[in-house]
C-alpha positions as CSV (number, residue, x, y, z in Angstrom):
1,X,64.6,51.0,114.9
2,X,64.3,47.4,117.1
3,X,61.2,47.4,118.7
4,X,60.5,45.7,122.2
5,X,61.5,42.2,122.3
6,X,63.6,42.3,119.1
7,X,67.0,42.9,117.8
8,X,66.2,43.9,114.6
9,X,69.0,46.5,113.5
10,X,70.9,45.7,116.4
11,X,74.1,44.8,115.1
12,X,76.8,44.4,117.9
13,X,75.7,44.0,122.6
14,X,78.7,44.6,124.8
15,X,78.3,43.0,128.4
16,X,79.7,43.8,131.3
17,X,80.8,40.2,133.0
18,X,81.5,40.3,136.7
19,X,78.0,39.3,137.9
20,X,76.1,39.9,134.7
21,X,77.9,37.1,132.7
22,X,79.8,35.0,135.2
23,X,79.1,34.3,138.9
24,X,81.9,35.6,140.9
25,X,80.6,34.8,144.2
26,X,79.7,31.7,143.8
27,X,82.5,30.6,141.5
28,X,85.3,31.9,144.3
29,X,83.8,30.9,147.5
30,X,83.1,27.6,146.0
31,X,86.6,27.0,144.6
32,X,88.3,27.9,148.0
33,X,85.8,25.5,149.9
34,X,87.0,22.8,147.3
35,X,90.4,23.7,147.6
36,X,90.5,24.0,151.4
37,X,87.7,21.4,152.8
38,X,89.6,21.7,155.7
39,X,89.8,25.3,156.8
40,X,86.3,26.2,158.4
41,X,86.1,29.9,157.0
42,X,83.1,31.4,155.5
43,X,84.3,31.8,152.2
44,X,81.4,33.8,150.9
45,X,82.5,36.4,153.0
46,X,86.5,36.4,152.2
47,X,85.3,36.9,148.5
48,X,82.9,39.8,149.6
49,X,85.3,41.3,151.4
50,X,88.3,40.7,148.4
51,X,85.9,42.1,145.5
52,X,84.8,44.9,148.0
53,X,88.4,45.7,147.7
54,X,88.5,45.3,144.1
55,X,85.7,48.0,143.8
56,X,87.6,50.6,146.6
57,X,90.9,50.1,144.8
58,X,90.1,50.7,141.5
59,X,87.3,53.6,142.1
60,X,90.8,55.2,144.2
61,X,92.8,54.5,140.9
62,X,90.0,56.3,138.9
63,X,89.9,59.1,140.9
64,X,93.9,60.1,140.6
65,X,95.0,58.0,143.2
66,X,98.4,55.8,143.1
67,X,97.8,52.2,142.6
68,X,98.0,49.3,139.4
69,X,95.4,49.1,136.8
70,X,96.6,45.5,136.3
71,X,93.6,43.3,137.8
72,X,96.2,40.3,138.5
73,X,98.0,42.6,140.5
74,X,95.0,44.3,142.4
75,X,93.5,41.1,143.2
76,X,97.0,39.8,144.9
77,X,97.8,43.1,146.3
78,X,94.2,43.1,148.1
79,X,94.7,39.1,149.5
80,X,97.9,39.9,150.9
81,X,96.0,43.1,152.3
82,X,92.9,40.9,153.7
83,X,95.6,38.2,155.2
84,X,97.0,40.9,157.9
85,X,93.6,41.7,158.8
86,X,92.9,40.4,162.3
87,X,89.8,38.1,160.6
88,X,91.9,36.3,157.9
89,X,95.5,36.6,159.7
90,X,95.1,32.9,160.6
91,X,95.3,31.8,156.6
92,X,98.8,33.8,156.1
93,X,101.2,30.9,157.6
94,X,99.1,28.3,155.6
95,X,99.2,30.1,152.3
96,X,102.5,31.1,150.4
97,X,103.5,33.3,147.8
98,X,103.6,30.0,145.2
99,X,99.3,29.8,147.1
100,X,98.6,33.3,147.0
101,X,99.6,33.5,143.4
102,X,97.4,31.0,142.4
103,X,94.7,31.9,144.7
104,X,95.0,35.8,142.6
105,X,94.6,34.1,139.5
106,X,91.4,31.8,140.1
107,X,89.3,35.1,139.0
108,X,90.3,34.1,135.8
109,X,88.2,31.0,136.3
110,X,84.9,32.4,136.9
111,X,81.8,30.3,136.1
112,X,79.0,31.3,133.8
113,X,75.3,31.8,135.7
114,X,73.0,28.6,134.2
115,X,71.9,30.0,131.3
116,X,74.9,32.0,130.7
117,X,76.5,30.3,127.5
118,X,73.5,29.3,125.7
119,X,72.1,32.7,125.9
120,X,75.5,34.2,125.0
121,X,75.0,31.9,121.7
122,X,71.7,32.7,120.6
123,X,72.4,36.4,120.7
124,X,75.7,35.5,118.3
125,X,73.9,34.7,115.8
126,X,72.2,37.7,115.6
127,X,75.3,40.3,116.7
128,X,78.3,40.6,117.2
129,X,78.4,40.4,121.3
130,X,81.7,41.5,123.1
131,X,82.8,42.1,126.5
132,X,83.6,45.6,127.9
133,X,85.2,45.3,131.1
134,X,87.6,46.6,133.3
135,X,89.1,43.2,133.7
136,X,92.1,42.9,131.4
137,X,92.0,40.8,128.4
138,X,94.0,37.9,129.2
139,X,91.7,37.4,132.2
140,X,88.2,37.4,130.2
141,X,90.1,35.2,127.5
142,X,90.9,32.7,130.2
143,X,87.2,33.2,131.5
144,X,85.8,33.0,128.2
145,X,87.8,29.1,127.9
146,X,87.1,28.5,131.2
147,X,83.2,28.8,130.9
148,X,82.7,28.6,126.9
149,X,81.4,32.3,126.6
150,X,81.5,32.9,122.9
151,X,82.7,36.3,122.6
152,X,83.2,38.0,119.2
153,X,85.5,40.8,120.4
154,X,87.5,41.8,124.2
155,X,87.4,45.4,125.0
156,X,89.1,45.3,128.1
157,X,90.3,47.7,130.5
158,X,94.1,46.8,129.7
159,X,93.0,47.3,126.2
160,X,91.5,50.8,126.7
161,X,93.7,51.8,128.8
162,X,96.5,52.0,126.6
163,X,94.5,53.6,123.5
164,X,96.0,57.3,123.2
165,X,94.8,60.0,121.3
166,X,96.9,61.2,118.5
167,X,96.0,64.9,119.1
C-alpha cells in the first residue's frame, strides 16, 4: 500500500484536463484577445459563458436529452448559440462560418498551467499517467502536441462512448 507522499505500488494516474491539466480560461480568452486586439470585449467572460455552455449541454446530453457527444460540434453549436445572444450579437457579422470554425477548434489548443509538463514528466517515470476526459481523443492529442503533455494512454469520451458490452 503507498503511503502519504509516495507512489510506491501505484502503477498507472488518470487526470482529468480541463482546468486540472490545461488552463482553459486563460488559454481562450487570451487567444481571442490576440486574435482580435481590436474588438473591445471581455473575453474572459465570452469563455465563461461558452464553457458554461459546455457544462449545461453535455449534463442535458447525460441526462437523456437530444444533443451531439462530439465536443467539436458542442463547442460550435454553443458559439453560434452565444452570437444571437443580445451581449455577443455584435461579433456575428464579423465572424464567419470559415472564423467560427476555427474559433470551435482553438480548445484543442489549450495551454498547460506553469508547472503542468514538468510535473506530468516526473510522475511518467513512475506510472503510466493517462487522460480520462470527456473531451474526445483527437482534441486531447492535439492538446497534448500543443502543450507537450506526455500522456501514456487517451481515454476519451469519444473513446468510451463507443465501447459496447457484448452481453
Amino acid at each position: 500500500m503507498a503511503t502519504s507522499g509516495s507512489l510506491n505500488g501505484v502503477e498507472a494516474l488518470v487526470f482529468d484536463v480541463f482546468g486540472t491539466v490545461v488552463d482553459w480560461r486563460g488559454s481562450v480568452s487570451s487567444a481571442l484577445h490576440d486574435q482580435y486586439p481590436d474588438f473591445q470585449d471581455d473575453w474572459v467572460a465570452f469563455t465563461n459563458e461558452w464553457r458554461q455552455g459546455y457544462y449545461q449541454k453535455t449534463r442535458n446530453v447525460a441526462g437523456g436529452a437530444a444533443g451531439s457527444t462530439n465536443v467539436d460540434v458542442v463547442h460550435r453549436e454553443l458559439l453560434d448559440e452565444m452570437l444571437k445572444n443580445e451581449r455577443w450579437a455584435h461579433l456575428a457579422g464579423k465572424w464567419d462560418d470559415d472564423n467560427r470554425r476555427e474559433l470551435a477548434l482553438m480548445w484543442h489548443k489549450l495551454n498547460g498551467w506553469p508547472d503542468t509538463t514538468e510535473g506530468l514528466y516526473a510522475l511518467k517515470k513512475k506510472a503510466i499517467i493517462g487522460t480520462l476526459s470527456n473531451g474526445s481523443a483527437r482534441l486531447l492529442v492535439d492538446m497534448a502536441k500543443h502543450a507537450d503533455l506526455p500522456w501514456d494512454i487517451v481515454f476519451s469520451g469519444d473513446i468510451l462512448d463507443s465501447y459496447k458490452p457484448c452481453i
